[in-house]
N, C-alpha and C positions, 0 to 999 in steps of 0.2 A: 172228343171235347169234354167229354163226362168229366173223365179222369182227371182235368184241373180242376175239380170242385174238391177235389181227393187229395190232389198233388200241392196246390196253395197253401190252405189251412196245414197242411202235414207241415212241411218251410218255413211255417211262419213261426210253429212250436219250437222245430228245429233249432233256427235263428236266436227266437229266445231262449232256451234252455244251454245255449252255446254262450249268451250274453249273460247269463246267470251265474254259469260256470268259469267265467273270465272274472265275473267281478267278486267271486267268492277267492280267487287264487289272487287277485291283488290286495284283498282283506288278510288272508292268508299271510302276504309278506313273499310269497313264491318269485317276485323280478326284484326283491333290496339286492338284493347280491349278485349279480351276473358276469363278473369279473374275478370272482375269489377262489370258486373252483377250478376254475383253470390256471389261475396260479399256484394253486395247491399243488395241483395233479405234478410240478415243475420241480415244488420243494425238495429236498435232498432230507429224506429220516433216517437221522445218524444212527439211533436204534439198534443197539446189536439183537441178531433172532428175528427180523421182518413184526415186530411186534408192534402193531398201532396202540394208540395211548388213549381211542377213543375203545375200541374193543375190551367188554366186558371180559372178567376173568381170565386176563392178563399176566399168569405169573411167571418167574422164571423157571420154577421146573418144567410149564407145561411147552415154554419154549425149548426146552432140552439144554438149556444152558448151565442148569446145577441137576449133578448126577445124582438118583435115586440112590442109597446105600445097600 
């Protein structure tokens, strides 16, 4: 019986600290879009070289498409 003097107060931090967290991810913006990634994932990137367009340092020779001399 001790132990719930331990176990409540612990649950209740819990609780809050999970409510904290929720409402800093709706601040965030982390549920506007919950539909667009998976449309993505669907897209067809015409792209020659598997090369994304958000991927920093991006060039053609690193995709091996124009030959070194």
């Amino acid at each position: 019986m001790d132990i719930l003097y331990l176990l409540v107060p612990l649950s209740l931090v819990f609780v809050f600290l999970i409510g904290l967290l929720f409402r800093w991810s709706l601040a965030a913006g982390q549920f506007d879009d919950l539909e667009g990634p998976a449309h993505r994932i669907l897209m067809d990137d015409d792209r020659a070289g598997g090369e994304r367009a958000d991927k920093p340092g991006g060039s053609p020779c690193a995709a091996g498409r124009i030959e070194q001399p």
